[in-house]
N, C-alpha and C positions, 0 to 999 in steps of 0.2 A: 610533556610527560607528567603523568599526574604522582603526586607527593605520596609517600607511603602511607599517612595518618588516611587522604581521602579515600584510596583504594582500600583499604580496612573498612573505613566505614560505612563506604557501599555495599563491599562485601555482605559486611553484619547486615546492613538495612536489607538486602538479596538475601535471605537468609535460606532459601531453596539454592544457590548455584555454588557452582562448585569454583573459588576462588581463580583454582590453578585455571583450569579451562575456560572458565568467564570473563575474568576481570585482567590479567597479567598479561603482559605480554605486548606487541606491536602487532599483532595481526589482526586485521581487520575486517574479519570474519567474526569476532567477538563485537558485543556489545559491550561498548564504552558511554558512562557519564560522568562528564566534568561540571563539577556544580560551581556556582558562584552568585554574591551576594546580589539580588534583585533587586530595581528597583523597588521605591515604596509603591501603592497600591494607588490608582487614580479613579476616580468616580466609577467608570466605565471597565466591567473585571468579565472576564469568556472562561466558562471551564475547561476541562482538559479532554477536548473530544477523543473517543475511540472509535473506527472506522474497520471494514474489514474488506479484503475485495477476493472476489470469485471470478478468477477467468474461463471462459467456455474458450477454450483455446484455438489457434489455427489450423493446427495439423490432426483434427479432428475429422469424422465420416459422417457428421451428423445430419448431414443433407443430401446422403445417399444411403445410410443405413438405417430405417427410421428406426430398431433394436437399442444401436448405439446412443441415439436419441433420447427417447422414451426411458433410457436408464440413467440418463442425465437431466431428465426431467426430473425421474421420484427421486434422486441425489436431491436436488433443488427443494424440491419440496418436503422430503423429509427434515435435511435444514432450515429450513423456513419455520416448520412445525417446531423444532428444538428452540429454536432462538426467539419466538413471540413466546413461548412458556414462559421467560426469562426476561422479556422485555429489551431485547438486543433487533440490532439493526444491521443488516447483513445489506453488502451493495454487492449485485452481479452484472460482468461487466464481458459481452461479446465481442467475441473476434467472428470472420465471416461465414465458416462451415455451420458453426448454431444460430448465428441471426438469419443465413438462410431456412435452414432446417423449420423454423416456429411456421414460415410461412411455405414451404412443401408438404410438410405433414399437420398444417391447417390446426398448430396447437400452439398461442402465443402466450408461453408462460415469462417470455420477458415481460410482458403487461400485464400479467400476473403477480410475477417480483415485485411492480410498481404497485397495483392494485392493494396490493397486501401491504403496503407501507414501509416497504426495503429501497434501497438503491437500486438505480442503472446507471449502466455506461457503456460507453465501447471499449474494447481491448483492441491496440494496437501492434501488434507481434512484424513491426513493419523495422527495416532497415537497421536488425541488427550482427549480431555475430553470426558468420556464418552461412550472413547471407548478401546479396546484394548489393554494392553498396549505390545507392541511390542520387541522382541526382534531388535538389530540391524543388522541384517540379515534378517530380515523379511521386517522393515521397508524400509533396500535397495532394497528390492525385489518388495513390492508394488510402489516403487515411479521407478520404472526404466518402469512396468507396464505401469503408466499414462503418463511418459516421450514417450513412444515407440506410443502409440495413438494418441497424436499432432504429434510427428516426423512423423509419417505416413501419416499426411493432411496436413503438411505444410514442412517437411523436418526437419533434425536435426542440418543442419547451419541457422536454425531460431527460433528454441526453445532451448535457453539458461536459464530458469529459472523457479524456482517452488516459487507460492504462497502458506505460508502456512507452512504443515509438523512438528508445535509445537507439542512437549510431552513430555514423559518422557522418550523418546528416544533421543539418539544422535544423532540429525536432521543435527547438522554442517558436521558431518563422513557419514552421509547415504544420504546426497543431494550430497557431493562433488562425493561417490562412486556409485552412482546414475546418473552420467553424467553430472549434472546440472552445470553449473557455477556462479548462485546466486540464492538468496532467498530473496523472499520480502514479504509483508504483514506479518513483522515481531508486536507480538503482547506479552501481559504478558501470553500468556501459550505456547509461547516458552522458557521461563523461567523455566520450569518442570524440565527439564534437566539437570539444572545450580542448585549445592549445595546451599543449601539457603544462608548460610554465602555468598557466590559469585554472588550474584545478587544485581543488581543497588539499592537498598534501603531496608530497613526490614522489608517494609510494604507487601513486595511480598514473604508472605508465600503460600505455597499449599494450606491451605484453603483459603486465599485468592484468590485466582486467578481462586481457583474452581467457587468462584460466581462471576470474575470478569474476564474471560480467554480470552477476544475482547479488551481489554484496551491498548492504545496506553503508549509502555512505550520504553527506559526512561519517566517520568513523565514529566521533562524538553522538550519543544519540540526540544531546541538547543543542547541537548544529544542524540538525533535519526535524524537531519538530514546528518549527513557524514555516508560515506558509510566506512567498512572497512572488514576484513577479519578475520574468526575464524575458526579455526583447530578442535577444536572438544567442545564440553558443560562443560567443567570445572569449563569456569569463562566467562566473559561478555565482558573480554578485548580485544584490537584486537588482531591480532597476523602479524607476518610475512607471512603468507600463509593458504588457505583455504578456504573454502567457502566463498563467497562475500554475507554481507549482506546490501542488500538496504533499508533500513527502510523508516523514514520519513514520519510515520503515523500520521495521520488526522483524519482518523475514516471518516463514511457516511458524506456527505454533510448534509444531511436533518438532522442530531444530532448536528451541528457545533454550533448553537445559543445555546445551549442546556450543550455547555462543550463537544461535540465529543465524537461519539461512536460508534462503528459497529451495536448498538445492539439499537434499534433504530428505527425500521420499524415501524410504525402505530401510535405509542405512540409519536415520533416526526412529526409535519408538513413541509413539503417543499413548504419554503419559501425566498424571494428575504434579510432577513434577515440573513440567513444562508450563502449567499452569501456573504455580506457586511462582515460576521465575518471573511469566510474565506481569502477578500481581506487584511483585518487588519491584521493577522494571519500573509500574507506574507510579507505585506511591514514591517513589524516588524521582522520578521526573517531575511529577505533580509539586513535589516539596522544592523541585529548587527550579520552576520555570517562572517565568513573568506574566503573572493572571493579565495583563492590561493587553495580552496580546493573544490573536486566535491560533492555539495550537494544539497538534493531532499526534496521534499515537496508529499506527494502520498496523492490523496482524493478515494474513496470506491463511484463507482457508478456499484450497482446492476442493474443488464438486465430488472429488474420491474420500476426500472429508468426511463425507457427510453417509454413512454407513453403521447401522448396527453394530458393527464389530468396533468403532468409536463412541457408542453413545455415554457410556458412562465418563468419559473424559472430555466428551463434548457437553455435559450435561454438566460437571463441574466446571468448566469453563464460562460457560454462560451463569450460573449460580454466582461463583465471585465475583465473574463481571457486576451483577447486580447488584451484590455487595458494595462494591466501589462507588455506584450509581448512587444506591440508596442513601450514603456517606457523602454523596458531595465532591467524590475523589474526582469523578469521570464522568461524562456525558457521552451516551451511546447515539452515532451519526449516522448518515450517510456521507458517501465522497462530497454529494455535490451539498449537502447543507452545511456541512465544513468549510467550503467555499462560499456558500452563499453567506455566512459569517461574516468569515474577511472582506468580500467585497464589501459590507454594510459596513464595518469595522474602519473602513477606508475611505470612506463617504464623507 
C-alpha cells in the first residue's frame, strides 16, 4: 500500500485526475504507480516506447457485408491520416471476419497499414470468458488459423504477434507454438491460466476476473511496463525463454480520466481530459522507470475511434503525444519494434 506523502505526489504530478477516483483506494480498475529508487544509468539507455493497438474484432460482418467493411476501412484510414500529421504510429491488429474480408472484397488495407509505416498484427479473441474453454491443441490450432489470414495480406516476416489469447488455456505454449513471437494486449483474464496462489495479488480470483476480465494488471502500472518472457502459465514470473510478453496496458483513452479501462464505450466521454491524464501517466512513469531496460506504455484506440465527431480530441492527443516525443519523454512504436527492441536488448 502505498504511503500517503507518494499518493499526493503523484496526485500533484497527474495534475488532470481526480485524486478520489484515480489514485485511492484498492481497486484495480484505477491506475496505480509505485515509484522507487532506480538504478544508476549504464552505457546502454531505451526510451519510453508508446504503442497503441486497434482490433478488427471477431464478432464482426466484415466478410459478408462489404458496407460493414468499407466503413472500417475509411475509420482506418482516416486514423491513419490524423496520426502521420503528428508523427504517431498506430499498430492494427486482426481477428478473422476482417482479415478475411481484405481479400473477398479484393482491398488489402492491412498492407496498407504496413505500407504506410504503422503496425500489424493478428488479434486473437480465442479461449476466453464466455467462451469455450479449449484444450491446448485446439487453442494452437485456432490461433495459427488467424495467424495464417494476416500472413497472407501482409506476409509472415510482418506479422510477429497476437493480441489477446487470455483463458484458461495455456496461451504462453500455444502463442509460442502458434508461430507468434509475442503477445500484447495482456489483460487480468490472462490470468485464468496461472494457479491462483501464482498470480500477482489475491485479489485476482476467477470470479473476480469473470466480472473484471479487461482490467489492466499487474495493478501497479511500473509492474506491466517491461517486457519479458514466459514459457508456459504456471506462474507470472519471467523466465529465460518463451513467449515475449509486451504489456504495458492503459486501457481505452476515453476511460483514462475515469481510472482506465477497456470497457468503457458510451458510459465514458472522449475528452481533452483524458488526454491530460494520459500525459501525467507518462511523464511519471518515464521519471521513475529504469532507462537500461526496454519499456512500453500501449493505449486501446478502437476503429469507432476514429470519427469526425472525435477529431478534435484525437487531434490533441496526437499534438502532445509529439510534445513528449519532441522532449525526449517518449518514443512513438509499433507493437513489434518494441519487441524487436528487447530482443536486441537481450542479445
Amino acid at each position: 500500500m502505498k504511503t500517503f506523502l507518494s499518493l499526493l505526489t503523484a496526485c500533484l504530478l497527474l495534475s488532470a485526475c481526480n485524486p478520489v477516483n484515480y489514485l485511492f483506494g484498492n481497486d484495480v480498475n484505477k491506475q496505480t504507480i509505485d515509484t522507487e529508487p532506480q538504478p544508476e544509468e549504464t552505457s546502454e539507455t531505451y526510451p519510453l516506447y508508446l504503442t497503441t493497438m486497434t482490433h478488427m474484432e471477431h464478432g464482426w460482418s466484415d466478410d459478408t457485408n462489404e458496407n460493414v467493411f468499407l466503413k472500417h476501412v475509411d475509420q482506418l484510414r482516416y486514423g491513419m491520416d490524423l496520426a502521420e500529421e503528428y508523427d504517431a504510429i498506430l499498430t492494427v491488429e486482426s481477428e478473422e471476419p476482417f482479415a478475411r474480408a481484405n481479400s473477398v472484397w479484393d482491398l488489402n488495407i492491412m498492407k496498407e497499414v504496413l505500407d504506410r509505416g504503422h503496425g500489424v498484427g493478428t488479434h486473437c479473441d480465442i479461449g476466453g470468458i464466455g467462451q469455450k474453454q479449449l484444450t491446448l491443441e485446439e487453442q494452437i490450432s485456432e490461433m495459427k488459423v488467424n495467424k495464417k489470414l494476416v500472413d497472407d495480406l501482409v506476409g509472415a516476416e510482418n506479422n510477429h504477434g497476437c493480441s489477446g489469447a487470455g483463458g484458461y488455456t495455456d496461451w504462453a505454449q500455444a502463442a509460442a507454438a502458434a508461430g507468434f513471437n509475442y503477445l500484447d494486449g495482456i489483460v487480468s483474464m490472462h490470468l485464468l491460466a496461472i494457479p491462483e496462489e501464482n498470480r500477482p495479488d489475491t485479489i485476482w480470483t476467477d470470479a473476480y476476473i469473470a466480472e473484471h476480465y479487461h482490467e489492466n494488471m499487474p495493478e501497479n502500472v511500473m509492474d506491466r511496463i517491461y517486457l519479458m518472457r514466459l514459457e508456459n502459465t504456471l506462474d507470472f514470473e519471467p523466465d529465460e525463454s518463451g513467449i515475449v510478453l509486451s504489456n504495458g496496458e492503459l486501457g481505452r483513452v476515453e476511460g483514462l480520466a475515469e481510472g482506465g479501462s477497456y470497457d468503457c464505450p458510451g458510459a465514458c466521454p472522449y475528452t481533452n481530459e483524458d488526454v491530460d491524464t494520459l500525459v501525467g501517466i507518462i511523464k511519471e512513469v518515464n521519471s521513475a522507470r529504469d532507462p537500461s531496460q526496454v519499456a512500453k506504455l500501449n493505449i486501446y484506440l478502437p476503429a469507432n475511434n476514429f470519427v469526425t465527431e472525435n477529431e478534435e480530441v484525437l487531434r490533441y492527443l496526437f499534438s502532445e503525444m509529439q510534445k513528449l516525443q519532441n522532449e525526449g519523454v517518449i518514443e512513438w512504436a509499433s507493437q513489434w519494434q518494441v519487441v524487436e527492441a528487447y530482443l536486441e536488448s537481450q542479445s
